[in-house]
N, C-alpha and C positions, 0 to 999 in steps of 0.2 A: 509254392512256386513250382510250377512245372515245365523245362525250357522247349524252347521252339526245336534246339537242334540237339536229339543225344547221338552218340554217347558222348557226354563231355569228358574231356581230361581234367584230372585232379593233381593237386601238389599239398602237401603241408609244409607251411613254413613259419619257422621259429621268430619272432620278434618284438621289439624290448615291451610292448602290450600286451604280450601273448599269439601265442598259435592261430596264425591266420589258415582258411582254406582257400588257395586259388582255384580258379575255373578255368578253361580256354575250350575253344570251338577250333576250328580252321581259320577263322577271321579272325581271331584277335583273344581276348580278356573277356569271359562271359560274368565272370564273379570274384569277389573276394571278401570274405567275412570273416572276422573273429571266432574264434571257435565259442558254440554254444551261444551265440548273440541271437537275439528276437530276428523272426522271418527268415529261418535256418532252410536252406535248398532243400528238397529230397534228393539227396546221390545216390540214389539204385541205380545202378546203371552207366558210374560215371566210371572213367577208366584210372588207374594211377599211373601217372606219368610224369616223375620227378624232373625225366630228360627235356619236356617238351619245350620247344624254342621261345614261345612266349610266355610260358608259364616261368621260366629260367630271369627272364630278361625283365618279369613283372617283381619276382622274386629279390634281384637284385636290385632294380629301382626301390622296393622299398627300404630295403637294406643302406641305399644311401640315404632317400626320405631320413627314416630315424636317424643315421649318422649326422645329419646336417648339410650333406655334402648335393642333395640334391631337393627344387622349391617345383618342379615341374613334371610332374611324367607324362612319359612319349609314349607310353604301350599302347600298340592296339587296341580298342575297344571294339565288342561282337553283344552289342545288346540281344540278349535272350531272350529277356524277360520283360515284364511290362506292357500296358496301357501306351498310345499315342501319348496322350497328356503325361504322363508317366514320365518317358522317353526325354518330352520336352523339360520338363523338371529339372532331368540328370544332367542332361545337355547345358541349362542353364548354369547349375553348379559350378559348370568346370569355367566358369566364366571369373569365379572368386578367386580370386588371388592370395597367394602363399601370405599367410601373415594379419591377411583381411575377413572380416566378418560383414555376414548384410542378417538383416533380419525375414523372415518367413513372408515377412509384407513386402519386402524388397524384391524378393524372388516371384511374388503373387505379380507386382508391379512389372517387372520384368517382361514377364510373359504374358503384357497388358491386359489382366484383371485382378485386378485389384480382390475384389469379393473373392477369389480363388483360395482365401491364405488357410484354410483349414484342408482345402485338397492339394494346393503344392505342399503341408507339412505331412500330410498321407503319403504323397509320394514319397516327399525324403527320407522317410522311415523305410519305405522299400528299396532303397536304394542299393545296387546291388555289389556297387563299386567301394564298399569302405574304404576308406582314408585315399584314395586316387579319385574318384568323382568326393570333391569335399563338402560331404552332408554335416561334418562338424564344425565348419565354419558358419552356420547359419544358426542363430541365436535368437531368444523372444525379443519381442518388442523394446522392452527395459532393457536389454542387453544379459539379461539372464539364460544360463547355462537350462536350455529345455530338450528334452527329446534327443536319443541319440540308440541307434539298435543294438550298439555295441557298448552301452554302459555310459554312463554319466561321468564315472572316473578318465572312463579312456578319452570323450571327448575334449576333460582340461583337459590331462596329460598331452590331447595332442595340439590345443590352442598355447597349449607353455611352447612347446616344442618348437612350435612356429615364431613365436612372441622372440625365444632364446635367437632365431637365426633371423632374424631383419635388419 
């Protein structure tokens, strides 16, 4: 992955999953991934910046995420990264609802084609937004736990999570 805009700002932050890495541009949330999870950024070049206003505010929204205390985040997004179609995918996502699950077909349907459902799950795997664009809500066909870049454990851990606050 290589972004449209450097030097990005970086933060790490601690969370009951594990050590997430945030991203931010000027616009907004460019990233957030689990530490060590499949389709890891290259950060040459990115800046640390614990202080920075969205990075703070991303930081906190998940902190109440895991607490319970929050089903919705408001941060900015500064897509980086990604394909048009790509784009469309993540955009899609954010349409699932705290609590709810669609399937890969669902999301293919969505963005009327059907035939797509092996390249929207390509997308969702690049998805750049863990647990804020929610790629863990999206489940096989059967309703089976598939595919997730930050581990198969974290994706229940965070379909319980949701399950606990409905």
């Amino acid at each position: 992955m290589k972004p449209l805009q450097t030097p990005l700002m970086q933060h790490q932050v601690q969370t009951e999953l594990g050590d997430v890495l945030l991203a931010a541009n000027t616009q907004g949330l460019a990233g957030i991934w689990f530490i060590g999870q499949q389709h890891w950024p290259n950060t040459s070049g990115w800046l640390n910046a614990p202080q920075h206003p969205t990075l703070q505010k991303a930081a906190q929204q998940l902190h109440e995420y895991f607490g319970g205390q929050r089903t919705v985040f408001d941060v900015p997004l500064s897509p980086a990264w990604g394909t048009p179609f790509q784009r469309a995918v993540w955009q899609a996502l954010q349409t699932v609802g705290f609590g709810h699950t669609v399937t890969y077909g669902d999301v293919a349907r969505k963005m009327g084609n059907l035939k797509a459902v092996r390249a929207v799950g390509a997308a969702i795997g690049r998805n750049p937004w863990s647990v804020i664009v929610p790629c863990h809500r999206v489940v096989g066909a059967n309703g089976s736990l598939t595919g997730y870049a930050g581990g198969l454990d974290r994706k229940k851990a965070l379909l319980h999570l949701e399950a606990a606050h409905t």
